[in-house]
N, C-alpha and C positions, 0 to 999 in steps of 0.2 A: 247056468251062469258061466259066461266067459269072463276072462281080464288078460287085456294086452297090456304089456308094457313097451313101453317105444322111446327109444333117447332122444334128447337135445343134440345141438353139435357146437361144435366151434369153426368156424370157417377161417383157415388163417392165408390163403393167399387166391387171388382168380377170381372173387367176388364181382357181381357186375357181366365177366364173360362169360355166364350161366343163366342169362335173357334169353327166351330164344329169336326175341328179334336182332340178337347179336351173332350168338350162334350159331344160326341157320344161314347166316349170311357168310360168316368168318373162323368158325370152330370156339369152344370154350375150352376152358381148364381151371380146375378149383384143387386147391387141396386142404384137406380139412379134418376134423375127429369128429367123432359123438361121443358124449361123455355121459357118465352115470348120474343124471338127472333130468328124469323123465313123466312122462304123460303116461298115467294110469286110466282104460276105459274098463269100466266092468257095464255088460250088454248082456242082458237077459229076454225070453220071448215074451208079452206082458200078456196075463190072462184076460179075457174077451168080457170079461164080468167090470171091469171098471169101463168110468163114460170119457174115458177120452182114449186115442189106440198107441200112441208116440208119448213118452215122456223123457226129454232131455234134461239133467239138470247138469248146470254148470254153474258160472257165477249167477245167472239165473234160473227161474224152475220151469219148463215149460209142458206143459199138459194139453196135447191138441189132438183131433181126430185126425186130419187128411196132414200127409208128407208137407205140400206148399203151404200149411201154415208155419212151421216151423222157422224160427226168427236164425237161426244158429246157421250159419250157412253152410259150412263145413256138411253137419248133420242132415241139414235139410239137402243138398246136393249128392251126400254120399248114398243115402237111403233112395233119393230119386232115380240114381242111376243104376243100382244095383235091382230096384224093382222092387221095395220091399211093402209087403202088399200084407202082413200080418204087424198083431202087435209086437212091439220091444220098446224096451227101457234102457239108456243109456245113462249113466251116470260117469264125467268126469275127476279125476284129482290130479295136481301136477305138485311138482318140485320146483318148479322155478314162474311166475308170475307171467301172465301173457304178454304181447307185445314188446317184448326184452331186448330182440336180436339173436335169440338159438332155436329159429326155427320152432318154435312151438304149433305155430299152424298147421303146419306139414305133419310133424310129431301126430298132433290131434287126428288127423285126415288118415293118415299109413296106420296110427293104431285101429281108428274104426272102423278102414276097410278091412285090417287086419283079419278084426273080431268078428265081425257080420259075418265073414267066409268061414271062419272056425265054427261060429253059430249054427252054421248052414252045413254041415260037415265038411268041406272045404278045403284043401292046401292051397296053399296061395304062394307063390316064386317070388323071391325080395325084388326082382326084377318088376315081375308084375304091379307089386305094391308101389312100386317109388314108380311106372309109366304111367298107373291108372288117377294114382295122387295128383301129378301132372298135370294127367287130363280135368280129372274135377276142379282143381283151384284156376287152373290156367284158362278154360275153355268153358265150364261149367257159372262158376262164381265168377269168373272173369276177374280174378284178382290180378295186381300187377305185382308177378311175382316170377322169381327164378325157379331154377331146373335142379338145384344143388339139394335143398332141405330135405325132399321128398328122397334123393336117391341115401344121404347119409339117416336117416331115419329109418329105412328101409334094412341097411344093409349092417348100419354099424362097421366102429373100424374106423382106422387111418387109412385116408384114401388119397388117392391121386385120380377126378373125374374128367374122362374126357366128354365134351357135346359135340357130336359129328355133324355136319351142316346136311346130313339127311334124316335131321332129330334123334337118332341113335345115341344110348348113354354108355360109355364104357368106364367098369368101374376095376379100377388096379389098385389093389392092397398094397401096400407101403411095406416092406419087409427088414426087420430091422431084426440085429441080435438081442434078445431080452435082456440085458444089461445097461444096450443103449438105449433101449424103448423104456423100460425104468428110470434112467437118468432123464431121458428127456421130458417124459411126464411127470416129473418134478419143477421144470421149471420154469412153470406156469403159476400164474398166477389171477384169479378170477374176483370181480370184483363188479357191484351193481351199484349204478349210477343216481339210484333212487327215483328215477323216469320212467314213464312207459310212452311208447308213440307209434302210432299209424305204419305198419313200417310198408302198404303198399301206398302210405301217399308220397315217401321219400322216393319208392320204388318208381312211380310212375313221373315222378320229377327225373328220375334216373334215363329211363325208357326215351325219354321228348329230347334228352341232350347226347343220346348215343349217338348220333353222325359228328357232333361237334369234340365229342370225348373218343373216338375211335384210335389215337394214338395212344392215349391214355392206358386206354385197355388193353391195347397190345403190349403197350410196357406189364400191364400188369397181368397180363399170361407167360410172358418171359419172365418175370419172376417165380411163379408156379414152379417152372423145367429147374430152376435154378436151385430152390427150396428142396425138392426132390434131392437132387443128385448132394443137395447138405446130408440127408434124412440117410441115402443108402450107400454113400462113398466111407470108406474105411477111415480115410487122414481127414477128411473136413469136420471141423471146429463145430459142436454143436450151435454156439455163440452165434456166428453166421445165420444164422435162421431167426436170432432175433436180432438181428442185425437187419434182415431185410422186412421182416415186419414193421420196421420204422419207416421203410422206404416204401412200404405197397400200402400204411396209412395217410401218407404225403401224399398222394397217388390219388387213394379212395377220397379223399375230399376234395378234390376238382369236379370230380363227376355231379354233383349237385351241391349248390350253398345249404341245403337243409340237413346235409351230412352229421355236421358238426356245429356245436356253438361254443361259446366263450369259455361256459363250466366246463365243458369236456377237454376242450383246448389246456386249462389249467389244473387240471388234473394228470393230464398225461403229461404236463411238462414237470411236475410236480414227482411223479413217478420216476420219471427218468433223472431227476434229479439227485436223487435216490437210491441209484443204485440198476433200477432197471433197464436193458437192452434195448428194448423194442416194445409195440403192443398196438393196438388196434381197438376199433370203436367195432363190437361184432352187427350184426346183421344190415339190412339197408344204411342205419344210423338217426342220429337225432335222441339215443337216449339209448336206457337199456344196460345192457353188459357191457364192461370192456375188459380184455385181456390182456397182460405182459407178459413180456419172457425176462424169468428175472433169476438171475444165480441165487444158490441154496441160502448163500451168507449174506448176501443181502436182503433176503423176502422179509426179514424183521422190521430191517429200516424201513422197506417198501409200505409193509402192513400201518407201522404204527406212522409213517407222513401221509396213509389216509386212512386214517382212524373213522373221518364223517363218512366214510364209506363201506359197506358192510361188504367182508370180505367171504367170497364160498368157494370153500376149499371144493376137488373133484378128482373124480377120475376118470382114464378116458374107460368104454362101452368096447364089445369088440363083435355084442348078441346084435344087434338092431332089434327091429320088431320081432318080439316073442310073448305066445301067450304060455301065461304064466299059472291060468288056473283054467282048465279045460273039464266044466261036466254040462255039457251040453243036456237039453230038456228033453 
């Protein structure tokens, strides 16, 4: 029996310049957490005595002989490519509801490459896991999906991700004194929309208006650099970071009208009303999580003006994918 565990993230600036039909053209930059709410796989070898050889269960149960029956694409693509030619069982459970905006796809994909390779006896390089991840949703699945999930699922941690226009990912930890990294992981505050949504059909609405949004995007990698130097300069106002997270969500809703609708609109003005700085609709958009950045004394008023909305407390991750119970058969 193995079990990986793998974080969610928060992406709070750069979103969009982690395409790689963006990147590979013009460079990306994201910066982002993963936080301690995560995708659990446990993945065992299945004895040759039952009549089907793969068994997935997740929100459904699936019991099939041959890899390409497999409905689950993730599963069925990850096992394809690795060649897995014996039986195994895959069993899911997560922390946070699919479809949300923190990456749960990727999550799912980095932990069950994770675990196969542990299965296998195997070390596998966080590096490796967030390229290979990549490769399967991007080119495999053909999802319309970014470059960012896969590498913070992988690596865990406050990052700063570069995408070099020769596909290269460079990943720089954020370095803060523990006093500051405390305060600032306080002043967050997470909260779900009671939605779920497609998030590569926002995604690939995304993809078709990149020539037309390319300014857009550039503003919002200059914010990234900007974000940064809040995070590691001695005298900048922590404030400032949710200050431009109001500005890099202005931003992220030009890039497609299916970004955002009217409830989310009035929510977040609702929020800021309130007391909160800044906040963002997290992943592609259209539903899901959304995050603030909201001072200690004010998260009460924040909390109780959205009371119809269930609030989840967190913290940020710093492990990425790690297996967490290793007795291989």
């Amino acid at each position: 029996m193995i079990i990986s565990r793998t974080p969610h993230r928060i992406s709070f600036f750069g979103g969009g310049t982690d395409y790689p039909e963006y990147y590979l053209r013009h460079g990306g930059k994201v910066l982002g957490i993963s936080v301690d709410k995560y995708c659990y796989l446990s993945i065992r070898r299945l004895p040759s005595f039952f009549d089907h050889k793969y068994r997935i269960v997740y929100s459904k149960i699936e019991n099939v002989f041959n890899v390409g029956e497999i409905i689950h694409p993730s599963a069925r693509e990850t096992l394809r490519y690795l060649g897995v030619d014996y039986g195994v069982s895959i069993h899911y459970d997560g922390d946070i509801p699919a479809r949300s905006g923190m990456g749960s796809s990727s999550a799912f994909t980095v932990g069950l490459l994770h675990g196969m390779c542990a299965l296998e006896g195997k070390m596998v390089t966080k590096h490796r896991l967030a390229k290979e991840t990549i490769h399967i949703e991007q080119n495999l699945i053909k999802e319309c999906v970014g470059s960012q999930d896969q590498a913070f699922a992988a690596y865990g941690g406050l990052n700063l991700i570069n995408f070099l226009t020769n596909g290269e990912i460079v990943i720089e930890p954020i370095i803060m004194k523990p006093e500051k990294l405390n305060n600032f992981e306080k002043k967050f505050m997470l909260f779900f929309t009671g939605t779920s949504r497609i998030a590569s059909e926002v995604a690939c609405d995304k993809i078709k208006n990149l020539t037309k949004n390319e300014n857009n995007l550039l503003q919002m990698k200059s914010i990234v650099e900007e974000a940064y130097e809040i995070l590691v300069s001695p005298n900048r106002n922590l404030n400032e970071f949710g200050e431009l997270m109001n500005e890099t969500w202005r931003l992220k809703k030009t890039l497609s009208d299916k970004v955002t609708n009217s409830e989310i609109d009035e929510l977040y003005e609702i929020a800021l009303k309130n007391g909160a700085i800044g906040g963002k609709l997290l992943g592609a958009g259209g539903g899901g999580f959304i995050v603030f950045y909201v001072e200690t004394e004010n998260q009460p008023k924040v909390r109780h003006a959205l009371n119809n909305y269930l609030h989840v407390p967190f913290k940020f991750d710093f492990d990425g994918s790690k297996i967490i119970v290793y007795q291989p058969d």
